[in-house]
Biotite code that builds the C-alpha atoms (Angstrom):
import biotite.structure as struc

atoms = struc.array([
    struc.Atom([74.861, 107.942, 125.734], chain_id="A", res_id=1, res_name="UNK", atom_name="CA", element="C"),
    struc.Atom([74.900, 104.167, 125.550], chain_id="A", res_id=2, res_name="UNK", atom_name="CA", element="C"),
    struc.Atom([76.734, 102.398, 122.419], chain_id="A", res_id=3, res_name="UNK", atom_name="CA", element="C"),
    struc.Atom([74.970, 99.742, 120.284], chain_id="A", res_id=4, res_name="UNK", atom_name="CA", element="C"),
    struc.Atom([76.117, 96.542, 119.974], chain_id="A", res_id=5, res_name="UNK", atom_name="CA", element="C"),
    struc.Atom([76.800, 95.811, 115.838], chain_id="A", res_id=6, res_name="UNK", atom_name="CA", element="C"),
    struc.Atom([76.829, 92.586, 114.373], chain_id="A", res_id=7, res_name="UNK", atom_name="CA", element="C"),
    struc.Atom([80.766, 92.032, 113.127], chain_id="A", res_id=8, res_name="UNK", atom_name="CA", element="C"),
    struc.Atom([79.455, 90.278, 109.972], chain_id="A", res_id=9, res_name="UNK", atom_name="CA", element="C"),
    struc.Atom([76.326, 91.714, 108.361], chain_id="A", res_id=10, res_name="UNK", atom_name="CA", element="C"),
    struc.Atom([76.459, 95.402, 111.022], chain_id="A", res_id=11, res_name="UNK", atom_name="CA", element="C"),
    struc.Atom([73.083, 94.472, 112.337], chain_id="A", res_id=12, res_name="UNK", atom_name="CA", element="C"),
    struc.Atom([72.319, 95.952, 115.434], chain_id="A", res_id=13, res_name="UNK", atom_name="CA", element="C"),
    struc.Atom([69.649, 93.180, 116.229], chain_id="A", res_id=14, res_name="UNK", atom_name="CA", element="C"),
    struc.Atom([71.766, 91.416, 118.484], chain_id="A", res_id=15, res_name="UNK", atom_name="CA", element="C"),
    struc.Atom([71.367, 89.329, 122.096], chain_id="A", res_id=16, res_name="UNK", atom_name="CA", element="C"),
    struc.Atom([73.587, 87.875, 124.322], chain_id="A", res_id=17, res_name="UNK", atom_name="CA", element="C"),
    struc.Atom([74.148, 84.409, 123.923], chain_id="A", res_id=18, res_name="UNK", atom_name="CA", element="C"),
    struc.Atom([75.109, 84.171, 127.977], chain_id="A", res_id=19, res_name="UNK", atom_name="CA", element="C"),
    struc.Atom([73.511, 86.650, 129.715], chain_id="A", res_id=20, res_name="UNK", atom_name="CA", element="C"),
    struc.Atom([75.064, 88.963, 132.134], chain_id="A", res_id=21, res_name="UNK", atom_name="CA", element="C"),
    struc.Atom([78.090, 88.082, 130.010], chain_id="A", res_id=22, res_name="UNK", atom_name="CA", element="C"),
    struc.Atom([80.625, 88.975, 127.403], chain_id="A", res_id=23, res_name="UNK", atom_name="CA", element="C"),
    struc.Atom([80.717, 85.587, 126.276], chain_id="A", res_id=24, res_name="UNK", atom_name="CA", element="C"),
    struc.Atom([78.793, 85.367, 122.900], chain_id="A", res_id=25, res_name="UNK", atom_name="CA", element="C"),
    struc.Atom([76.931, 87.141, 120.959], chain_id="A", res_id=26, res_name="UNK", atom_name="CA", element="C"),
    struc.Atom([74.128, 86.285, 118.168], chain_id="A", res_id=27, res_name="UNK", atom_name="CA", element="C"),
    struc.Atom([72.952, 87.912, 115.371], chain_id="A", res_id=28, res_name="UNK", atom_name="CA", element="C"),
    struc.Atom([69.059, 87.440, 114.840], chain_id="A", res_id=29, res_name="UNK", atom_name="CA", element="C"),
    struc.Atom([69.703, 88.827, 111.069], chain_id="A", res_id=30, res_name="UNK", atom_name="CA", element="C"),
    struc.Atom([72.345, 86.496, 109.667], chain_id="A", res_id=31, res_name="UNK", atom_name="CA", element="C"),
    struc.Atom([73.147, 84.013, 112.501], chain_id="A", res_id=32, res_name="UNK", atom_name="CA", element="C"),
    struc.Atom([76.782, 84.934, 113.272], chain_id="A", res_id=33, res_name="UNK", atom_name="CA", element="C"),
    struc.Atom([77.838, 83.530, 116.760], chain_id="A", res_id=34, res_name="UNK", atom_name="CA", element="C"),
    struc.Atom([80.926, 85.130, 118.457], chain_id="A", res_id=35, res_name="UNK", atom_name="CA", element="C"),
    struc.Atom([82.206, 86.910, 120.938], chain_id="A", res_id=36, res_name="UNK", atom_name="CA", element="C"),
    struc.Atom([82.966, 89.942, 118.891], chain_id="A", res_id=37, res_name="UNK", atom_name="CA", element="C"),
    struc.Atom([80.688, 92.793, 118.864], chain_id="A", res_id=38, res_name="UNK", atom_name="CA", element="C"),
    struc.Atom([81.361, 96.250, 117.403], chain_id="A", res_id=39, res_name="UNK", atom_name="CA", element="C"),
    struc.Atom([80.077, 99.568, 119.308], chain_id="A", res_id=40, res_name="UNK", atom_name="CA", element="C"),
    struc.Atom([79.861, 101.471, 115.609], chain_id="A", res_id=41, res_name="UNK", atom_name="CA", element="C"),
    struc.Atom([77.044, 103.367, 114.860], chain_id="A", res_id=42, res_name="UNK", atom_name="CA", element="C"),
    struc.Atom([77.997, 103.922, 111.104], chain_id="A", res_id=43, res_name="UNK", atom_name="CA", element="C"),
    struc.Atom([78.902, 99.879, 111.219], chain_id="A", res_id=44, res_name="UNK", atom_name="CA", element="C"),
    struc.Atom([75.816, 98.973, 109.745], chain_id="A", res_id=45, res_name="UNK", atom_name="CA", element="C"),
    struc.Atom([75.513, 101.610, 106.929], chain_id="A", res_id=46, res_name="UNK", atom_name="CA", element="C"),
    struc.Atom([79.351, 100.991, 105.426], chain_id="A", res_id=47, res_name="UNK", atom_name="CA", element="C"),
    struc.Atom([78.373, 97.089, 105.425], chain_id="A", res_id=48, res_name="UNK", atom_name="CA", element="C"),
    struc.Atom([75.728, 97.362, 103.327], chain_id="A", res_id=49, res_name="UNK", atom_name="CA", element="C"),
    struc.Atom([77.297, 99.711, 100.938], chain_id="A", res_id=50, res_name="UNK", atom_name="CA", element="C"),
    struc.Atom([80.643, 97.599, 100.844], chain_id="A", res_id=51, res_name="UNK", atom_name="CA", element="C"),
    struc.Atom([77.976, 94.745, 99.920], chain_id="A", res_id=52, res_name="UNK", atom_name="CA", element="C"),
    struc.Atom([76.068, 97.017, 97.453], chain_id="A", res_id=53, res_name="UNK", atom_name="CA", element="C"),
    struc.Atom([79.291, 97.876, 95.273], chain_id="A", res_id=54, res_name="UNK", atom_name="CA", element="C"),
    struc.Atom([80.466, 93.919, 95.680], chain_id="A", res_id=55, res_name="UNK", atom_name="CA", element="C"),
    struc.Atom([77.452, 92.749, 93.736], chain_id="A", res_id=56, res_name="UNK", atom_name="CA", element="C"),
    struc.Atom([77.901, 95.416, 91.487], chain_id="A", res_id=57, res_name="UNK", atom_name="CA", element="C"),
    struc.Atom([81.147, 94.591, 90.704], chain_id="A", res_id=58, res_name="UNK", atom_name="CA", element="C"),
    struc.Atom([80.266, 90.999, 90.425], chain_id="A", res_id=59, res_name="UNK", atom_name="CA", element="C"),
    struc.Atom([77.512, 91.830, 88.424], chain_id="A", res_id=60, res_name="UNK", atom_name="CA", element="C"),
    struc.Atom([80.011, 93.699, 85.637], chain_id="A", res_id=61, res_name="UNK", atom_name="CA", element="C"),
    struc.Atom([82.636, 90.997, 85.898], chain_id="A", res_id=62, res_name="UNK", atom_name="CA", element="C"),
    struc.Atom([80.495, 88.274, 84.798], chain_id="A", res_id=63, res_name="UNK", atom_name="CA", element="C"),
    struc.Atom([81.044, 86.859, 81.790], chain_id="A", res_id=64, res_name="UNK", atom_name="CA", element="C"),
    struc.Atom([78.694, 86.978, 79.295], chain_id="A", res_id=65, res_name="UNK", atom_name="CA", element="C"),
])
């Protein structure tokens, strides 16, 4: 079973190569990070967006009214 390639940043898995054939860069087509780290998670994606989910929430309580 092959691993998907995660997007470090937003846990996309919509991903390509920046160098093919290589190991050399990486680009996210959802939020535009550029690196050479990718993450082979395939519960990556889900966590993100529920760490990001209870961030605005909590920004959304602290805010002063």
């Amino acid at each position: 079973m092959s691993k998907k390639v995660h997007c470090p940043q937003c846990g996309s898995i919509n991903m390509i190569k920046n160098v093919p054939d290589t190991d050399l860069g990486w680009i996210c087509k959802k939020c535009g990070y550029r690196g050479t780290i990718s993450v082979e998670d395939g519960n990556l994606e889900k966590q993100i967006k529920e760490l990001k989910k209870m961030e605005n929430l909590n920004r959304k309580l602290l805010r002063p009214r």
